[in-house]
C-alpha positions as CSV (number, residue, x, y, z in Angstrom):
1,X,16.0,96.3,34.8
2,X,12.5,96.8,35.9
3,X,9.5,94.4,34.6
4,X,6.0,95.2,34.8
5,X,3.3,93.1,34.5
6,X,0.1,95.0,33.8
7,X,-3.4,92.7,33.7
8,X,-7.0,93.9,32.7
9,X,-8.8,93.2,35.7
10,X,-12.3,94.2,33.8
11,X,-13.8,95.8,36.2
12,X,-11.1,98.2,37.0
13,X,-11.9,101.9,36.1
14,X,-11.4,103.2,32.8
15,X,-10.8,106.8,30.6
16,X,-8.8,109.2,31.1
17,X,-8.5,109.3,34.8
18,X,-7.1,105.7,35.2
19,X,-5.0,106.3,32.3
20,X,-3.7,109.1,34.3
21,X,-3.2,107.3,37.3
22,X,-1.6,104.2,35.9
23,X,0.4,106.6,33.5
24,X,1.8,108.3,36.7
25,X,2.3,104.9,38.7
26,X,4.3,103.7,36.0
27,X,6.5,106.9,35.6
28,X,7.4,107.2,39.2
29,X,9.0,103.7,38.9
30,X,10.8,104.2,35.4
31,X,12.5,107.2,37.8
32,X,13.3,104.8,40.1
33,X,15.2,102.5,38.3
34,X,16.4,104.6,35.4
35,X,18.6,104.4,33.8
36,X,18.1,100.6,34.0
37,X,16.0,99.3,30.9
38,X,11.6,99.0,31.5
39,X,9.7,96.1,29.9
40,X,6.4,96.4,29.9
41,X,4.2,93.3,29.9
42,X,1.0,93.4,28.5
43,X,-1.8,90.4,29.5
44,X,-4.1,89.3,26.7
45,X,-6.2,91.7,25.1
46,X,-4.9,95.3,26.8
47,X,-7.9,97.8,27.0
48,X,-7.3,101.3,25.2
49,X,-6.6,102.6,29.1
50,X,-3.6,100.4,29.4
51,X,-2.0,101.6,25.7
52,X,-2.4,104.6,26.1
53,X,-0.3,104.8,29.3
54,X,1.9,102.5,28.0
55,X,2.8,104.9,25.4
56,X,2.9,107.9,28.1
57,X,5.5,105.7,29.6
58,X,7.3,105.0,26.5
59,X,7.2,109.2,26.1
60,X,8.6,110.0,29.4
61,X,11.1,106.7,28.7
62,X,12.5,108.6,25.6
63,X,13.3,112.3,27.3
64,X,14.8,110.4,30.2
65,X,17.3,108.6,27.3
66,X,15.6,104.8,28.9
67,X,15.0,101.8,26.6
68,X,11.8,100.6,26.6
69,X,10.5,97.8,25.2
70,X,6.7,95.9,26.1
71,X,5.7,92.6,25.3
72,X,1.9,91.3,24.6
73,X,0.4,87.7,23.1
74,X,-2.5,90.3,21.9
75,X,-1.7,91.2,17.9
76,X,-4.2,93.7,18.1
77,X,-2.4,95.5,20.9
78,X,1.1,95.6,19.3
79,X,-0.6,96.7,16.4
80,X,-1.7,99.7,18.0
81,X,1.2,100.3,20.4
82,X,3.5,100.5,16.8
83,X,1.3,102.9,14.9
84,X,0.9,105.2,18.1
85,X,4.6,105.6,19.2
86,X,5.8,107.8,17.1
87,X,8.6,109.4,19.1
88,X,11.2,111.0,17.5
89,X,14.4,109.5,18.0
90,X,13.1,106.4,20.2
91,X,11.5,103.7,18.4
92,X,8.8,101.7,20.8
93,X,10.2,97.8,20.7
94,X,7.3,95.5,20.9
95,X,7.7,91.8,21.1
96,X,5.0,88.7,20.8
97,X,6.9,87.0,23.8
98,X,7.6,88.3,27.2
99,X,10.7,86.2,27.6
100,X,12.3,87.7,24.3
101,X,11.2,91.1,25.5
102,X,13.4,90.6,29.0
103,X,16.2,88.9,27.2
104,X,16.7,91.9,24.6
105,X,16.7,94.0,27.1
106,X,19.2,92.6,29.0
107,X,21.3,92.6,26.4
108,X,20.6,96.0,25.6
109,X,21.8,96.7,28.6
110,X,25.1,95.5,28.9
């Protein structure tokens, strides 16, 4: 399984290049470990940057046939991660708690 951890570091860059660049960083190492499951964890309040390559991973999770799930304190966020990921055929799972998140994926993935 492979867990990420992904903080707002405020001052980091942000727009579409950093989305890019975190979007690619992340997909290089769902292809490493696929077909093992990804959970993503989300710090506090994620910035628009950080969903929107969450759900470029959860996209390129879905045509490689990978669960994904991500997991964020932030209601706001998961708001926003549920009404964006609309995949066809892969529903984005988004949990509250990060220790549910690994756990169901675990499951998932025996």
């Amino acid at each position: 399984m492979l867990v990420l951890t992904l903080e707002d570091e405020g001052g980091e860059e942000s727009g579409p290049r950093a989305r890019d660049v975190l979007a690619t960083r992340i997909g290089d190492l769902v292809h490493v470990h696929s077909p093992m499951p990804v959970v993503i964890i989300l710090g506090g309040d994620a910035a628009e940057t950080v969903i929107s390559a969450v759900l470029h991973a959860h996209r390129l999770c879905s045509r490689l046939g990978v669960l994904m799930s991500v997991a964020t304190p932030s209601a706001a966020a998961r708001r926003a991660l549920v009404a964006e990921a609309a995949v066809p055929g892969a529903r984005l799972v988004v949990h509250a708690r990060a220790d549910i998140a690994i756990a169901t994926a675990v499951t998932a993935a025996v």
